[in-house]
Structure formats: C-alpha cells, structure tokens
C-alpha distance (Angstrom), angle and dihedral (degrees) to the residues before:
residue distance angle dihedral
X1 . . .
X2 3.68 . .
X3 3.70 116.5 .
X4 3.91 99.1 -100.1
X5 3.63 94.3 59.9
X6 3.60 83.8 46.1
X7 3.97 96.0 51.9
X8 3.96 80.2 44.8
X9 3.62 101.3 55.9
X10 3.92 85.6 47.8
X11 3.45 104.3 56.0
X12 3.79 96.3 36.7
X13 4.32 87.7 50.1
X14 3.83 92.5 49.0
X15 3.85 91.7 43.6
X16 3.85 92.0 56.2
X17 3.86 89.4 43.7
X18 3.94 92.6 49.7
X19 4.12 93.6 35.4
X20 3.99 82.6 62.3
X21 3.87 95.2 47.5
X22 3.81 82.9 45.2
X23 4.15 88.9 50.8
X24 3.54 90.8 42.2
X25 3.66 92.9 57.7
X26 4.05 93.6 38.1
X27 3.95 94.0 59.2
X28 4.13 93.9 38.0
X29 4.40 83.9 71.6
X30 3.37 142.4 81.8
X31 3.89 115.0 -85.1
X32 3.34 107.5 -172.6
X33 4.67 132.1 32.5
X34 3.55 114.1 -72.1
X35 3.92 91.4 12.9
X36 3.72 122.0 142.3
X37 3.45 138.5 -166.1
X38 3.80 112.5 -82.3
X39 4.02 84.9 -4.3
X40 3.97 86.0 127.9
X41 4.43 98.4 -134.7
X42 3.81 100.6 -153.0
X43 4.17 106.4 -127.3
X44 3.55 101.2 -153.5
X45 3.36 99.9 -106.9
X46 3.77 118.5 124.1
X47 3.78 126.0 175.2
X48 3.78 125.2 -172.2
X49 3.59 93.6 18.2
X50 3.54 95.9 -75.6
X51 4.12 110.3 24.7
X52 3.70 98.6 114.1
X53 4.05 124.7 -160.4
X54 3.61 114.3 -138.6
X55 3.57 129.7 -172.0
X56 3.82 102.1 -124.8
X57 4.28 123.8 164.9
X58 3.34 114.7 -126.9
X59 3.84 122.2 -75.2
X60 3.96 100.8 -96.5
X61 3.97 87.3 -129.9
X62 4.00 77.9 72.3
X63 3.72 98.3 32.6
X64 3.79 90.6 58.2
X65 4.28 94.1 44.8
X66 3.64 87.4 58.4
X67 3.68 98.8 50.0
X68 4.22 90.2 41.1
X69 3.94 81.0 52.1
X70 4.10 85.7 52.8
X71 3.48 94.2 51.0
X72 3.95 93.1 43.3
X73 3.96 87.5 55.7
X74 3.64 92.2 49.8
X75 3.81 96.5 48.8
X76 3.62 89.5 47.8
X77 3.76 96.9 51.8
X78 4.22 87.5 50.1
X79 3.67 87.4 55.7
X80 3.49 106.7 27.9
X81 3.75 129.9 53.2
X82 4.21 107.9 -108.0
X83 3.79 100.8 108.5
X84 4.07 101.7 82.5
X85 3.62 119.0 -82.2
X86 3.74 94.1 -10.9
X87 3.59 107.9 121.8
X88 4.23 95.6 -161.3
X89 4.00 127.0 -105.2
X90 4.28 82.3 -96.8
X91 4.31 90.4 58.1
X92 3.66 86.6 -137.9
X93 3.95 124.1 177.8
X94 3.49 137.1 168.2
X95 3.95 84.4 -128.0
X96 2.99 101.1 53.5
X97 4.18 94.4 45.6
X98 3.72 83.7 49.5
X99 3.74 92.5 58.0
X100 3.61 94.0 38.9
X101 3.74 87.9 54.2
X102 3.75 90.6 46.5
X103 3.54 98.0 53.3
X104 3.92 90.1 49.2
X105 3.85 86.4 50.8
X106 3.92 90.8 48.2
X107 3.43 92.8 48.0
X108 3.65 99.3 53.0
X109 4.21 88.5 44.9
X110 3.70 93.9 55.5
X111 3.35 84.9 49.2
X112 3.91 98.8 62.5
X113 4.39 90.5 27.1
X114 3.76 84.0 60.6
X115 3.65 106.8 91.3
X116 3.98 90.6 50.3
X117 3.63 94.4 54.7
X118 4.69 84.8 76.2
X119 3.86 86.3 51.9
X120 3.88 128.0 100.5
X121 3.89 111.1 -125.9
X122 4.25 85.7 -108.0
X123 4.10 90.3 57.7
X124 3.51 90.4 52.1
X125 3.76 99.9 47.3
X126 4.01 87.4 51.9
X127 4.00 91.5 45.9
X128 3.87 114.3 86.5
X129 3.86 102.5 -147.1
X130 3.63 93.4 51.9
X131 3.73 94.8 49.2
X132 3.91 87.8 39.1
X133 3.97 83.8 52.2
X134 3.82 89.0 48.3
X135 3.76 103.4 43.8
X136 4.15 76.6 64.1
X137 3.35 94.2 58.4
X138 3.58 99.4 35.5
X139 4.16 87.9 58.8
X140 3.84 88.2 44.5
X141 4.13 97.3 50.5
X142 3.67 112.7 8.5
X143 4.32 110.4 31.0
X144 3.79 87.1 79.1
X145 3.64 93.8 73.0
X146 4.03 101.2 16.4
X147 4.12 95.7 34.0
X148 3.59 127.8 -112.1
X149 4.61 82.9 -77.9
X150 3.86 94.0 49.3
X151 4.11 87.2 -113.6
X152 3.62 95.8 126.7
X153 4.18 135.1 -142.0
X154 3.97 128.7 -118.0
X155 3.97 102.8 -61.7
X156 3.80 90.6 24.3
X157 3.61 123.8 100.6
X158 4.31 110.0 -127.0
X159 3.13 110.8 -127.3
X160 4.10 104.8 -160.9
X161 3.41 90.3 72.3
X162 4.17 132.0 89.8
X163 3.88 89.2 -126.1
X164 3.75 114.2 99.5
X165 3.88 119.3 173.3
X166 4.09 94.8 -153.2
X167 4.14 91.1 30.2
X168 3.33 140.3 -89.3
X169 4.13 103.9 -105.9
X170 3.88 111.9 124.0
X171 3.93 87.7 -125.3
X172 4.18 86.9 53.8
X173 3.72 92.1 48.1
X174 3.84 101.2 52.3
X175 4.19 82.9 44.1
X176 4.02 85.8 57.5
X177 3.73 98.4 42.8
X178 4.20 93.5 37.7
X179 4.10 95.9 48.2
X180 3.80 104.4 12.4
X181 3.63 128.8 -132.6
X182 3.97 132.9 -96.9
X183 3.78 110.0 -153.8
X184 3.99 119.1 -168.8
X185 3.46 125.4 -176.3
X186 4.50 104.0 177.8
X187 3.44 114.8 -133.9
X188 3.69 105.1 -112.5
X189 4.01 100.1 -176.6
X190 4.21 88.2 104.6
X191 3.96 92.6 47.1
X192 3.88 95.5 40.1
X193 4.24 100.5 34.5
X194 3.61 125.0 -137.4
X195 4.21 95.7 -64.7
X196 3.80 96.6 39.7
X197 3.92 89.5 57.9
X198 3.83 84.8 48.2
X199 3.81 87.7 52.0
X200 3.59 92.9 46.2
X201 3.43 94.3 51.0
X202 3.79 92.3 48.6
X203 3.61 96.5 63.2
X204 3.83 98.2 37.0
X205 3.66 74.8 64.4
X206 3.29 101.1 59.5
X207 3.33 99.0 40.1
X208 3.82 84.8 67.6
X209 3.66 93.4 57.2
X210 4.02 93.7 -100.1
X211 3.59 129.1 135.3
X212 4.38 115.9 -94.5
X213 3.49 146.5 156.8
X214 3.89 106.6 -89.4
X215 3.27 97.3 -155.4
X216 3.70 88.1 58.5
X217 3.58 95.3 43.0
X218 3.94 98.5 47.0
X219 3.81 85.2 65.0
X220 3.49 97.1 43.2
X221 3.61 90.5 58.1
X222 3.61 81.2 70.4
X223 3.60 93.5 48.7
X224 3.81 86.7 51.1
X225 3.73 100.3 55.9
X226 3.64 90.5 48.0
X227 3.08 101.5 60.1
X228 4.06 115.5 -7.1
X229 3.89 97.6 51.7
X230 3.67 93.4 76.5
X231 3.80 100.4 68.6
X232 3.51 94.7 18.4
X233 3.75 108.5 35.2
X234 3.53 136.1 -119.5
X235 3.98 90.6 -91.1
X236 3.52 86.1 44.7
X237 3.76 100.3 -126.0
X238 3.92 96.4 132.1
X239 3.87 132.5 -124.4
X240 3.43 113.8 -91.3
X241 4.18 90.6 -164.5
X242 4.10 84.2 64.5
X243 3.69 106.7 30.6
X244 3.49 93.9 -106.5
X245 3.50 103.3 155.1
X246 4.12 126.1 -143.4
X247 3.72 109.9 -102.7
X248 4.35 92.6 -168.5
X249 3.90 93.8 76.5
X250 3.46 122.4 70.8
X251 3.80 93.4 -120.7
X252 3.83 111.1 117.0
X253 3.76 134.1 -178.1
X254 3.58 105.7 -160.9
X255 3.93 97.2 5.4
X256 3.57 150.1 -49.0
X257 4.01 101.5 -148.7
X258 3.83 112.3 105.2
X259 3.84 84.1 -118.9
X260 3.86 90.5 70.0
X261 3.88 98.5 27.4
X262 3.83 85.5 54.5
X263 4.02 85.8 55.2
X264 4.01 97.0 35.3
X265 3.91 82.5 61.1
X266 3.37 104.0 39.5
X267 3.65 96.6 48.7
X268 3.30 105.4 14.5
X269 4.00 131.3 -140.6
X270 3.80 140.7 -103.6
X271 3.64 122.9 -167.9
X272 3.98 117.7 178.8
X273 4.13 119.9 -160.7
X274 3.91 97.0 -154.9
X275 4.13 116.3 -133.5
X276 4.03 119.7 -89.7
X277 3.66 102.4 176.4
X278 4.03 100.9 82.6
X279 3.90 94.6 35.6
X280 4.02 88.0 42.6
X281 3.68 113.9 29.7
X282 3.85 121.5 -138.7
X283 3.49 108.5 -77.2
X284 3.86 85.4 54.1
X285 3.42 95.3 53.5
X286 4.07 90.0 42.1
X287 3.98 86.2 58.0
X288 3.58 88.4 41.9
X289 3.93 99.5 59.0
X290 3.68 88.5 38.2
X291 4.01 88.8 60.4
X292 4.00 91.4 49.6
X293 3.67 85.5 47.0
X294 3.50 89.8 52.2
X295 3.59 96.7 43.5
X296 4.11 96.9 49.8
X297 4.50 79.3 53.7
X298 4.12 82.2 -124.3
X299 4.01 94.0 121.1
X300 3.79 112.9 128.0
C-alpha cells in the first residue's frame, strides 16, 4: 500500500469515527426554544387520529453504548492494525498468530509422536496407537487419492494389495511417501504406428493371461523387446527401481482392457506421488509407511 492510500484510509476512518461522536452529540440536544433534554416537544405530526410524533433524544442507556462502541473502535485501531499502514503499538498479524499457533500445535504433536520415532516401521504397524495415530493422518493426506480404505481409484495406486510399483521394503515406502514419485510411461503411438500399438497391445495382453489375436501378439512380441523390455523386462515383470510396473498379473493402474492399453500406449501416462516429508516431518511419514505396510498385510 503506498503511503497516500495509507494517509487516505486514515483520515477518511477517523472522520467516520468522529462524524458519529459529532452525530451522537447533535441528536442528544434540544432542537427547538424552550426544549429540554428528554422534555418530549410534540412535532405536529399526528397519525391515526391520535398517534403523536415527538421529538425525544435518545435514551442515555443508548447514548452511552454508542460512545463505549467509539471508544472500543479507537482502542482497537491503536493496538490493532486498521488505520493504513500502521501496524498497531501490539505488532499484531494474522501471520504471525498463525505461526505462533503452529508452533504451539507442533510442539505439543512432537510431544505425543515421540515415542514412535525409537520404533522400527514393523513395531509400529503391530502397535495400535501408532496405527490409530496414522489412520488420522492417512484420511487427512492420503484418502483423496487412495480412498478413505486404501483401495485406490483409476490413476491411484491400491494399496491393499501385495503389488507395489516402487517396492514394498519399509525403507522404499517411507522414500515414496517422504519425496514422492514421478512415473512416465512415453507415448509410443508415433514410434510404433497405428498397427504396431495394436500389436503391442495384443501381446501385453496375453502376457496377462487375457484372451488376443496371436497373430497380432506374435509380432508384438517383437515390438515389445524393442522397445518395452527395457523398463519392463523381457518376461515382463517390471522394474521396481524405475516404476516399471509388471504387466503378467492382473493388477492394473489405469486399465487392463485393450480399450485403455491401446490408449496407455499410444499416449502414454504420467502419474506423480506428491512429497510428504517437508509438510509432514519424519515421524509422520514413518507412521505413514507403516500404515500402507499394514494395509497391503506385508508387515514383518
């Protein structure tokens, strides 16, 4: 705010408080000769034959809320910022409450997250308060993408089963949740054509166990090993160190229909696992991983 504005907001907030101290004052006297305060001058008009307006002040019950309300407003603007770029004789702002707040907040958590930060992500999983502790944070972080059960959406990895795309260690899984993951699949429909991508798809099929033409799969095979094999192996079971994931199960992210293969290779997919380990600290994140552990049933 530059410091006209500021001048400007000033003078027209202390004008409105003093105009109202001024009309306070103005409608508390006498208006007319011989008129006295709470006297009750009749002004002529009548309604109803015999409703009568008279010009009475304010009851000073009233009279003396309004000017406590005046003084309120004008304490409030010394101590409290309101009046421009004056920041109050207190230095109050809603930042810095918030962090205050925070750090109160914080304090207190570590407080109660601090006998979990000695156990091993397996004693966790297996103790009840922690995983009571991290079902909370799991609903408050993670059951937008993974739902409130852990068994996933379209796009969103489920975590109830065995099958983990990055791997399953406890060590892996508080990597994943603390710095995220970024998982590319290239399109390949301009490098393979139209029937290559229909060949691919084919035998990616079949090496799931589904149904495809052979023909169509025998030279996507080729297709594969060219090209596929190097993230996701020649057997097709996927590379856990690059997110490759295994295309034999029947355990799909996006898809296993040849409608959605056909478009997974054509266009290719990107899935992003956003970073936990500023916003949540470590032992957070520890409780988290031990929860997904927990929830896949691969806890040891």
């Amino acid at each position: 705010m530059t410091s006209g504005w500021s001048v400007f907001i000033v003078l027209v907030t202390l004008l409105n408080i003093f105009g109202c101290l001024w009309l306070l004052r103005w409608t508390s006297k006498p208006k007319a000769a011989g008129e006295k305060i709470g006297g009750g001058a009749d002004t002529g008009h009548v309604w109803d034959k015999d409703l009568r307006e008279y010009n009475n002040p304010l009851p000073r019950w009233w009279l003396w809320l309004f000017y406590l309300t005046v003084a309120f407003g004008l304490i409030y603007l010394a101590l409290y910022p309101g009046l421009g770029t004056f920041s109050g004789l207190k230095g109050w702002t809603q930042n810095g409450q918030y962090e205050q707040e925070k750090a109160a907040a914080e304090a207190k958590a570590a407080a109660y997250l601090a006998p979990f930060a000695t156990m091993t992500i397996p004693q966790l999983a297996a103790d009840p308060k922690a995983m009571s502790t991290a079902r909370n944070l799991f609903q408050v972080n993670c059951a937008q993408c993974h739902g409130s059960d852990g068994g996933g959406a379209t796009g969103f990895p489920n975590l109830m089963d065995a099958n983990w795309q990055w791997g399953d260690d406890p060590d892996t899984v508080v990597q994943t949740i603390a710095a995220g993951r970024m998982a590319v699949m290239p399109p390949w429909g301009a490098v393979l054509g139209a029937q290559g991508v229909d060949q691919a798809v084919a035998y990616v099929q079949q090496l799931s166990g589904q149904q495809a033409d052979t023909t169509l799969a025998l030279a996507g095979q080729t297709l594969f090993e060219t090209n596929c094999a190097a993230c996701h192996g020649f057997d097709g079971k996927g590379n856990p160190i690059l997110g490759a994931p295994n295309l034999t199960d029947d355990i799909w992210l996006y898809g296993g229909d040849a409608a959605t293969l056909h478009q997974t290779l054509e266009n290719g997919r990107n899935g992003q696992m956003p970073a936990f380990g500023e916003r949540l600290g470590p032992e957070r994140v520890r409780l988290l991983a031990a929860y997904a552990i927990q929830l896949a049933g691969t806890s040891n």
